[in-house]
N, C-alpha and C positions, 0 to 999 in steps of 0.2 A: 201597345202604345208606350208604356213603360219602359220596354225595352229599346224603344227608339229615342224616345229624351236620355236614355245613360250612354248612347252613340254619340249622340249627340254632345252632350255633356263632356265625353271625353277627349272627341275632338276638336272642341272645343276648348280644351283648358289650357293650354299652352301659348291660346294667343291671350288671354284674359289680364287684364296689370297684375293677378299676385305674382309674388315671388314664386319662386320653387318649395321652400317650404310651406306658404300658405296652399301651394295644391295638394303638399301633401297633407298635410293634416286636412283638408278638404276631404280628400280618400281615406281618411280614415275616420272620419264622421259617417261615410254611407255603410249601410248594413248590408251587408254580402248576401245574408243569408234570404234577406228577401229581393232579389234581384232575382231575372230570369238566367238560363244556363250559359245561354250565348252571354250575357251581360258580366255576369260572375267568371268567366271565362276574360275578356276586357277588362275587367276590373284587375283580376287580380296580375296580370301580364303590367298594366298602368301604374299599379302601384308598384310593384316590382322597380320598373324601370324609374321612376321617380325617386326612388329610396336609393336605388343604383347613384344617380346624378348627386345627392348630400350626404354619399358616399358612407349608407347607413348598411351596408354590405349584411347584416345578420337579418334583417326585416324584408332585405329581399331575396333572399334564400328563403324565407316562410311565405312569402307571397307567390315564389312559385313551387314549394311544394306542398303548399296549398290547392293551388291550380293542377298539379299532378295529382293528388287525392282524387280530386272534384273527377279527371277527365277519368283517370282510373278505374273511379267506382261506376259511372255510365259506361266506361268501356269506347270511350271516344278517343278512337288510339292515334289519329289525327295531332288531337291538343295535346295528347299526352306527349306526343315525340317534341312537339314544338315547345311545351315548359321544360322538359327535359333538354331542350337545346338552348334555352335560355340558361337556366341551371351552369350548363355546361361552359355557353357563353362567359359567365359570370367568373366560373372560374379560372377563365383562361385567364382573363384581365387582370385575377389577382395570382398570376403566375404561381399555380396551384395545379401544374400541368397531368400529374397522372389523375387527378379526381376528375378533371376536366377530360381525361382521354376515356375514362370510366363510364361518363356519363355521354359519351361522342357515341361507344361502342354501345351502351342502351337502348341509343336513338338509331341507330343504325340498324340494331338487333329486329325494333320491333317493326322499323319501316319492311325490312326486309319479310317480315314473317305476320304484320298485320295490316299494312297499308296497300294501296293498290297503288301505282308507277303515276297514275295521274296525282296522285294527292302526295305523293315522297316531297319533303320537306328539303331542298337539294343548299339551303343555305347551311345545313350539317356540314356536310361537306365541305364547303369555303371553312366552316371554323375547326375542320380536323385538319385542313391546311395549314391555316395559320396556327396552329398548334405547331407543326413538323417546320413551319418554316422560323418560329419561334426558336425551336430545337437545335435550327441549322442542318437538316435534312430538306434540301431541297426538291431534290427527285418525289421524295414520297409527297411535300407537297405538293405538286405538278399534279403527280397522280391524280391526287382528292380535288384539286382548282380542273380537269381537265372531268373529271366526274359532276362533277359543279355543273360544268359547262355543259354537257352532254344533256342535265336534267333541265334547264334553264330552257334549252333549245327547243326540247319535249316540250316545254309548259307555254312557249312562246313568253317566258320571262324576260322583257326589254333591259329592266333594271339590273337584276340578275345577270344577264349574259355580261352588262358591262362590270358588273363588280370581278366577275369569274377572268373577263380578260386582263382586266388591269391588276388583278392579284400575280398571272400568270406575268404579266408584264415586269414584275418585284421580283421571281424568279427570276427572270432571264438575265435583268440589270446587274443581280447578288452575282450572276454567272458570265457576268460582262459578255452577255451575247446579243449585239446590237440589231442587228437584223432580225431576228427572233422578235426584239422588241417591238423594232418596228411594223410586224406584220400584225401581231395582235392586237400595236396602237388603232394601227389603220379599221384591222374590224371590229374595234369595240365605237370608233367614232361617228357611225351610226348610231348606234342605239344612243346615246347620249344625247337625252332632250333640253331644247332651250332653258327651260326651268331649273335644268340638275346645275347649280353654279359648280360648288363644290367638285361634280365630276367632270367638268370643263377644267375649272383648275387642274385637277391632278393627271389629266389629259393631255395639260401645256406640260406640266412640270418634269413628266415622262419625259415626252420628245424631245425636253431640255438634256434628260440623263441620258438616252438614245446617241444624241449627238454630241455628248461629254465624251463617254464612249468610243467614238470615232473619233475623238481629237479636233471634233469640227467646232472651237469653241467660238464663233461667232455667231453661227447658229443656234448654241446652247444660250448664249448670251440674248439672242432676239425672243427665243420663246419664254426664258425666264422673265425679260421685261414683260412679255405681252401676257403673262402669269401674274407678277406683279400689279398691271393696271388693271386685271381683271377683279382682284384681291381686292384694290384700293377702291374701285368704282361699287365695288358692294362689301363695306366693311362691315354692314351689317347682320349680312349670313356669314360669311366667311370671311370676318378680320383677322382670327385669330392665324389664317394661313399668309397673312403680310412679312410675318417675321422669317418663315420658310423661305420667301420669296425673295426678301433679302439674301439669306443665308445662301440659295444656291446662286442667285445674279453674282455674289461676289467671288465665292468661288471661280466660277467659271470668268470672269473679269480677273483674275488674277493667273489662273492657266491662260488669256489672254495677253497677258504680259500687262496688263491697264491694271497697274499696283494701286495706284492714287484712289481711285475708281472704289478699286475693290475694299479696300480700308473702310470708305465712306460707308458703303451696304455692311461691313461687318457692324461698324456701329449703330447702324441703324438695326441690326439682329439682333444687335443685344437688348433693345429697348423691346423685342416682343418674345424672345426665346428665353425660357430656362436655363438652358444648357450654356452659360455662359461663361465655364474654363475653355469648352472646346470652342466656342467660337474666336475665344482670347488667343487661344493656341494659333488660329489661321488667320487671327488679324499678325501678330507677332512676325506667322512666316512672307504674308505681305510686307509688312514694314522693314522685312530682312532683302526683300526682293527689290523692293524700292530703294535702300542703300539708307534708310531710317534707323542706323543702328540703336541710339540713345534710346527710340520712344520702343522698338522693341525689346530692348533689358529692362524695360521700368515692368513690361507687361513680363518678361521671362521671372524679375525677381519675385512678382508677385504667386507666379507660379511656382514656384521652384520651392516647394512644400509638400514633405513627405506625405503628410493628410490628404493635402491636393492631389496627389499623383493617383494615391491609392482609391480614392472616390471613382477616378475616371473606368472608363472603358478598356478594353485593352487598345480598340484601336486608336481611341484619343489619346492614352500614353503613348503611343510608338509614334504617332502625331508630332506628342511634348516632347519624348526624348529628341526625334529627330530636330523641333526646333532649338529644344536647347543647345544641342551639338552645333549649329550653324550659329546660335545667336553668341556663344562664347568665344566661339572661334574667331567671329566678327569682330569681338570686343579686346581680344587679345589677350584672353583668359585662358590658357593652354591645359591649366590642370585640373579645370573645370569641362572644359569640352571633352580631354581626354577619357575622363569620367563616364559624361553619356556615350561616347564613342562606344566605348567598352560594353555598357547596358544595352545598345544598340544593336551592336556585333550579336550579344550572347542572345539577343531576342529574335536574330533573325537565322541564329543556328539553331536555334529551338524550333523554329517555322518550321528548318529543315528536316526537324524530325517530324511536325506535324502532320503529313499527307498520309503518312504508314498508319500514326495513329486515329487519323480519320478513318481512314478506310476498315481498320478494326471496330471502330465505333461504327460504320455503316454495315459491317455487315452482319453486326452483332443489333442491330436496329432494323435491320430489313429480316432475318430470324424473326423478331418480335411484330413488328410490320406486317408478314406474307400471315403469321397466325392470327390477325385479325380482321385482317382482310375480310373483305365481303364476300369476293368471287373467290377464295382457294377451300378447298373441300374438307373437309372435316379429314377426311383419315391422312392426307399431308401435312395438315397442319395437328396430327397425333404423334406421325412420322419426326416431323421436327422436334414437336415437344420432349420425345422420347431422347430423339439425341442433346440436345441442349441437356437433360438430364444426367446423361453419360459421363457430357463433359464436366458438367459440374460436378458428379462424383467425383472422375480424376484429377480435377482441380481441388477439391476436398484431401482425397488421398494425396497427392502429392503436399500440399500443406501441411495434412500430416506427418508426413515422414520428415520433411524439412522444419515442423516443431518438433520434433524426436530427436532429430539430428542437435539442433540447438540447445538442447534440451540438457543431453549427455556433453556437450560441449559448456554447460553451464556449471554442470554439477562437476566437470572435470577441473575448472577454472575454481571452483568454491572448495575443493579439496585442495589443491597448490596453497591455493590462497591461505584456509585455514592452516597446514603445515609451516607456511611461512611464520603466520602471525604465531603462533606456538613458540615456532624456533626465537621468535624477537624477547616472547614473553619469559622465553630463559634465560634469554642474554639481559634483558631489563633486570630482573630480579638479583642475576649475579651483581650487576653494575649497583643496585640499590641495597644490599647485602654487603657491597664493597665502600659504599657511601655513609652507610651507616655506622660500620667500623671506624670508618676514619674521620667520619664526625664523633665518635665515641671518643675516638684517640684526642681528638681535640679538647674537649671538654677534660679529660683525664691530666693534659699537658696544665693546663688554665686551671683544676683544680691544684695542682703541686704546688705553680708558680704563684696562686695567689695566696696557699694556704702552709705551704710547706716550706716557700722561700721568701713568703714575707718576713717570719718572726725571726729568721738569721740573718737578714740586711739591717730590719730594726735595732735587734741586738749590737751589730757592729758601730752603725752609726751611733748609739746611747756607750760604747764603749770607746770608741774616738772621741766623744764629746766629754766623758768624764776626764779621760786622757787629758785633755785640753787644760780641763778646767785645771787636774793636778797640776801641770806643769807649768801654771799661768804667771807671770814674773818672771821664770829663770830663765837659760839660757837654751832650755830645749822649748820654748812658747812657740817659736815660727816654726819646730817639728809640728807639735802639737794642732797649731791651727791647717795646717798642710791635710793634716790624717783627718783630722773632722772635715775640710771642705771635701777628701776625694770623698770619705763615707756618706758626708751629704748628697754631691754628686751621684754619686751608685747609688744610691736609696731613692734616687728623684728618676734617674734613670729606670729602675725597674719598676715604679712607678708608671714610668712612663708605658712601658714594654707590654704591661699590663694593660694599660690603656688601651692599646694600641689594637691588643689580640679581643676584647674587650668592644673595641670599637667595630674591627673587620667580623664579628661575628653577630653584629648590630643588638649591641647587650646596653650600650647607653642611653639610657632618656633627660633629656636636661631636667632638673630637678630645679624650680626656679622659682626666686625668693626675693624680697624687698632686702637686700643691704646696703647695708652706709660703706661708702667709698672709706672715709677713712680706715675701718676697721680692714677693708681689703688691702688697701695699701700698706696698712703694719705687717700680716700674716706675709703679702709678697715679698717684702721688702725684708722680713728678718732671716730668712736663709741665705741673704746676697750680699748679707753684710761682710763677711770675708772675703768674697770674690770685689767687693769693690775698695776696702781697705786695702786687700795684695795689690792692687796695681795705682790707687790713691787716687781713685776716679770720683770726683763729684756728683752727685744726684739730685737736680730741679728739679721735685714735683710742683705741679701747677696744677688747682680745680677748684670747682665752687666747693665754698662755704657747708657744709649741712649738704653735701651730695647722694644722694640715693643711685642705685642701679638694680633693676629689677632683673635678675639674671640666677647662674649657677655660678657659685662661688668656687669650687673646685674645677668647672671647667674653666672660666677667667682666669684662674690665678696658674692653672695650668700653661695657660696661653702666654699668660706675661711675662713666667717664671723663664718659660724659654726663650721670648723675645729679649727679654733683659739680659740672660745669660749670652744670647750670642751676642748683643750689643758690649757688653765686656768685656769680650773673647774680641772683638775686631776693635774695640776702642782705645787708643795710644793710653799710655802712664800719663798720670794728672790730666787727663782729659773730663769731658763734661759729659752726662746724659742727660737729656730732656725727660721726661713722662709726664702728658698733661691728659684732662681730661677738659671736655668742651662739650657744655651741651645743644643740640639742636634741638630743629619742631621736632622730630618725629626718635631721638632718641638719645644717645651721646657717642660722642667719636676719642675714641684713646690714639696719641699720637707719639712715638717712641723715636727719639732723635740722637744721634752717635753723633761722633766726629771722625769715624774712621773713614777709610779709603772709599768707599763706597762700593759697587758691580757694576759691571758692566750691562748692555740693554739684552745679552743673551744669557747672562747669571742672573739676570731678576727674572729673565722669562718663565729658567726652573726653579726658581729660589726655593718652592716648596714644595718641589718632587724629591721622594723617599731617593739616595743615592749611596753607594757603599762605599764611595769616599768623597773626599772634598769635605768641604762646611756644613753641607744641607745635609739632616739626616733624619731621624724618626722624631727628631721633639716638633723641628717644623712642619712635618709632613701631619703631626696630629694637630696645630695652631691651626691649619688649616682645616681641617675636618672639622674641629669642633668651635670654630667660628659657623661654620654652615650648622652645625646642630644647633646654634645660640638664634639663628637666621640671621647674621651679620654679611659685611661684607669686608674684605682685607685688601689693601692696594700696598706697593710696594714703591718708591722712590729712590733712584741714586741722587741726593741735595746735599752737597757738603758733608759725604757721610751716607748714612739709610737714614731713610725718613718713612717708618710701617704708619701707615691708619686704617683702623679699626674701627667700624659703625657696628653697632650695638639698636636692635630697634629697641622700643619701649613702649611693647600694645599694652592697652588696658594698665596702664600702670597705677593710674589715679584709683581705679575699684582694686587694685591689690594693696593699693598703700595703705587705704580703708583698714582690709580687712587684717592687714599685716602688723599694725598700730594696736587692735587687740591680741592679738597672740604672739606680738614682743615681750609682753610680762610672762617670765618662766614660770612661776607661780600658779598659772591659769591650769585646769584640769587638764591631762596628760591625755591622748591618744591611748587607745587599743594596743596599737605598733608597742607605745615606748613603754606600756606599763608591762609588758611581758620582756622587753630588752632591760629594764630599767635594773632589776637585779642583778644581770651580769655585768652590766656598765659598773656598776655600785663599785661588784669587787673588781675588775679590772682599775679603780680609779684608785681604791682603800692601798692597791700594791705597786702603785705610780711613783714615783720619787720625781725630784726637780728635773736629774738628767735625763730624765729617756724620751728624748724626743722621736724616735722613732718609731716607738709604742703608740705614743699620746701621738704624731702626725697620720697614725693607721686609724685607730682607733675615731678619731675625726672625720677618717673617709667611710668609715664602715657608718656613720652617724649622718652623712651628709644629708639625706631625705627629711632628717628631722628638725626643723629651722632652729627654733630655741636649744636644743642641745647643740648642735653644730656651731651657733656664735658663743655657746659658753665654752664648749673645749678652743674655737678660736683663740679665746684668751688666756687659758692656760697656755696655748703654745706658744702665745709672743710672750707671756711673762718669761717661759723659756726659754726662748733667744734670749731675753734681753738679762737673764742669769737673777731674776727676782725673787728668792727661794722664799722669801718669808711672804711677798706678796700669792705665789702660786702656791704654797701649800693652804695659805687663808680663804684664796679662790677655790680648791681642790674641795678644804672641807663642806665650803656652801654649796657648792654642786652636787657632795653627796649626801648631805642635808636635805637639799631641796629634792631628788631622787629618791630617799627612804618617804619624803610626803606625798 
């Protein structure tokens, strides 16, 4: 009696209002262990397939091999083949195909070796089919649907024989073989009981693809309607097949030439189908066929997505491409159509190759096939084994020798190669050996010229200047100041030369310090005083009161030394120069004003490239470099004359003038740096006389780093110019006063 309430029970519980998951936990509430065998046998096949449907895939793989335990240990090889086909079932669906073929050849094994022909389980067989037709092996399916069929007919299976026909019917369609179709249709339509909706449907849906087929798409079109109303009149076993029903009425509505039509059913597919790029793709080539270009580019652009593409199928790509190809073409998009044209082409020469490689995959599947087979006999299917083994040796060996070949062909390549890099790394080394020399040489040149031919330009310029001073009054005075401006000249020149070699070998860093404007404009202004007395040229400075500039004083005065000198050099006798200073927000601009003839708009263009004649030459070509070292910017004007300006930024100035306001008193404890310079400064100053401005203007640049020393030799040197012997030797002794403290 027990065992009839859990029959009951079971078949029972699908029409009950729980949900799917209230039955299942229902099923797993009852205790298996006290059920009877037949019961425990239901049980566990129900929960199985329940767990199957919320798609709990690990819980029903234990529920039938569970059920396998159970029948195994009684020895009831009946249930045992049939959990093992469930099993197997299971795995087809999760396209898990060789475990799935494993357990097909299990079930077939013991049918063949423990069941007797009336009890053979022949729905095996339909799902070794749908395995190979899965595969794209049609023939082998046939086989196994046609084995199906045979056992079906033994068992007077009604259901069966129709599931066996209509698989065989899937076959024939995959194989566009219409007549085939039809004769199967015809004798599975018998067995097909009033009740089976479901196989009513798929009955119509056939003779719908039968007569697709034949091109009869009227007929296609009549059974797919009468498919349709049969869907729609019972949506509630078989709704979910309305969307199909759509899908194929349109299609075939569309190879009817009735575009409009067919549109309508595609939108109505999409409301029940998944697959809704492809259906996109055949609404698209309707709407192309109907002359609806517009609304099919709106559905192309949406598709026309690399993600998109690669999701699809292959044959729903070759779908896409081909409608892309029509819908751009349509649109009068040439280089876009061109495109899939091309994708198109190379897909359907690849087809061409595909039949060769079908047929190697078939026959390389019918090898694996015939050895599993039921009916072929053990020592032919050893026979084959053995060969298949053969080949794959020679297919082994031959790999091998073609990784040997490679192999020596690698190591031939890696010797070239390494000889090569060898030979490079000699020629680097000589090239880096010959770099080094002549950077040596460099350095050696630049030690001479800063060290060996400073102190005889010094020399000369402090002996032109004494010169001067002798002969000041008489009638050799215009000699006099002639030999002092060339030896100033020379002296500032190689100065400059210095710089220069200096600068190309990136040896200067701006050294940059809080100075008072005036005191820059005395140090500029006193070696120019000759050059602007010989020609009786006027000099206007103009600038605020108490001016600061946070900057490098030797590169400025660099700068201006040589702008003012060429402003002299081009400006008429008793003419004027301007030099004003102006501050803005962000820094101050120096602006240098001639009267001379001015340049032209292709002479300002070089005005400050390096040139080996003409006006422009190495003092300009460093004004301009060491504006960019200051981060300035320099512009050039032909105004009545040249008109040069000069911006100067000014970051941070306010925290340097801070800190600059303390360590303006000389007085304040001395650096590291100066207290180790500070002895040889001492005696170079104790052996200084008023003339030597040559000495004392080196002397100044070798001090530059050092703020307070640097503005106190500044003013020994204008006392200099300005010939103040009693005030520079007063200044001379406090500097080296303050230096012994």
């Amino acid at each position: 009696m027990k065992k009839y309430l859990f029959f009951i029970y079971i078949l029972a519980l699908p029409y009950f209002g729980y949900s799917q998951q209230a039955s299942l936990d229902s099923l797993r509430a009852i205790a298996a262990e006290q059920l009877s065998t037949e019961a425990r046998y239901a049980y566990y096949k129900e929960l199985g397939r329940q767990a199957e449907k919320l798609r709990q895939f690990e819980e029903a793989f234990f529920a039938y091999e569970q059920g396998e335990q159970l029948s195994s240990a009684l020895e009831d090889w009946s249930e045992l083949v049939g959990f093992i086909s469930l099993r197997g079932q299971l795995l087809l669906d999760r396209e898990q195909l060789l475990k799935a073929m494993q357990a097909f050849e299990d079930a077939i094994r013991l049918m063949r070796d423990k069941v007797s022909q009336e009890e053979i389980n022949n729905y095996i067989y339909i799902d070794i089919g749908n395995l190979y037709y899965k595969r794209g092996y049609g023939e082998e399916a046939k086989r196994y649907y046609q084995y199906a069929l045979a056992g079906f007919e033994r068992q007077e299976d009604v259901s069966g024989i129709s599931l066996a026909y209509r698989n065989l019917a899937l076959i024939y369609k995959r194989l566009k073989m219409a007549d085939s179709m039809f004769v199967v249709l015809d004798r599975s339509a018998p067995y097909i009981q009033e009740d089976q909706l479901l196989e009513q449907f798929n009955l119509l849906t056939y003779y719908g693809f039968a007569h697709h087929l034949e091109e009869a798409y009227d007929k296609a079109v009549d059974y797919a309607k009468r498919a349709l109303v049969l869907a729609q009149e019972h949506a509630e076993q078989i709704g979910p097949q309305i969307g199909l029903a759509h899908l194929n009425l349109a299609v075939y509505l569309e190879r009817d030439s009735n575009y409009l039509a067919s549109v309508a059913h595609y939108d109505s597919a999409l409301i029940y189908l998944p697959i809704k790029d492809f259906i996109l793709i055949n609404k698209a080539s309707a709407l192309l066929r109907a002359q609806n270009i517009e609304a099919a580019m709106n559905i192309v652009r949406r598709l026309d997505q690399q993600e998109r593409l690669q999701a699809m199928q292959e044959n729903e790509r070759r779908k896409a491409w081909e409608v892309f190809m029509r819908a751009y073409e349509a649109s009068k998009q040439p280089q876009q159509a061109l495109f899939y044209a091309k994708v198109y082409n190379q897909y359907l020469q690849d087809r061409k190759q595909a039949p060769n490689m079908l047929k190697e995959l078939e026959i390389g599947q019918a090898a694996i096939s015939l050895k599993k087979d039921i009916e072929l006999r053990e020592q032919e299917a050893e026979l084959r084994y053995e060969q298949a083994l053969r080949e794959e040796k020679e297919a082994y060996n031959r790999l091998y020798l073609s990784a040997l070949v490679a192999l020596l062909l690698l190591l031939f390549f890696l010797f070239w190669l390494y000889k090569q890099l060898a030979k490079n790394r000699s020629l680097l080394r000589e090239s880096y050996a010959k770099l080094q020399q002549y950077s040596k040489n460099q350095d050696q040149l630049y030690a001479i010229l800063a060290h060996d031919l400073r102190r005889p330009f010094g020399q000369l310029l402090q002996a032109n200047q004494t010169l001067a001073q002798a002969v000041l009054g008489s009638s050799w005075q215009k000699w006099g100041q002639q030999a002092e401006e060339s030896a100033q000249k020379l002296y500032f020149l190689f100065e400059e030369l210095l710089a220069w070699i200096k600068q190309q070998r990136g040896g200067i860093r701006p050294q940059l310090q809080l100075h008072k404007w005036e005191q820059l404009q005395r140090d500029l202004l006193a070696p120019l005083q000759l050059q602007l007395a010989d020609k009786q040229i006027s000099l206007v400075v103009q600038a605020p009161s108490q001016a600061e500039i946070y900057t490098d004083a030797y590169l400025l005065q660099t700068i201006l030394r040589n702008l003012m000198s060429n402003a002299i050099r081009f400006s008429p006798e008793k003419g004027q120069i301007r030099l004003s200073l102006v501050a803005k927000q962000e820094g101050f601009c120096l602006v240098i004003q001639d009267e001379g003839e001015g340049l032209s708009e292709e002479a300002l263009a070089h005005f400050f490239e390096q040139q080996s004649s003409g006006n422009s030459g190495l003092g300009l070509s460093l004004v301009q470099s060491f504006v960019q070292l200051l981060g300035g910017k320099i512009s050039v004007e032909s105004q009545n004359g040249l008109l040069i300006s000069i911006f100067l930024p000014q970051e941070e100035m306010g925290t340097f003038a801070a800190q600059q306001s303390e360590q303006r008193q000389f007085g304040q404890a001395p650096s590291v740096q100066q207290l180790t310079a500070a002895s040889g400064l001492r005696k170079e100053l104790e052996a200084l006389n008023a003339y030597e401005v040559g000495r004392l203007y080196q002397l100044r640049q070798e001090q530059a780093a050092d703020g307070p020393i640097y503005q106190a030799l500044n003013r020994l040197l204008q006392l200099q110019y300005q010939a103040k012997t009693a005030d520079f030797e007063a200044e001379k002794q406090q500097l080296i006063a303050r230096l012994m403290a």
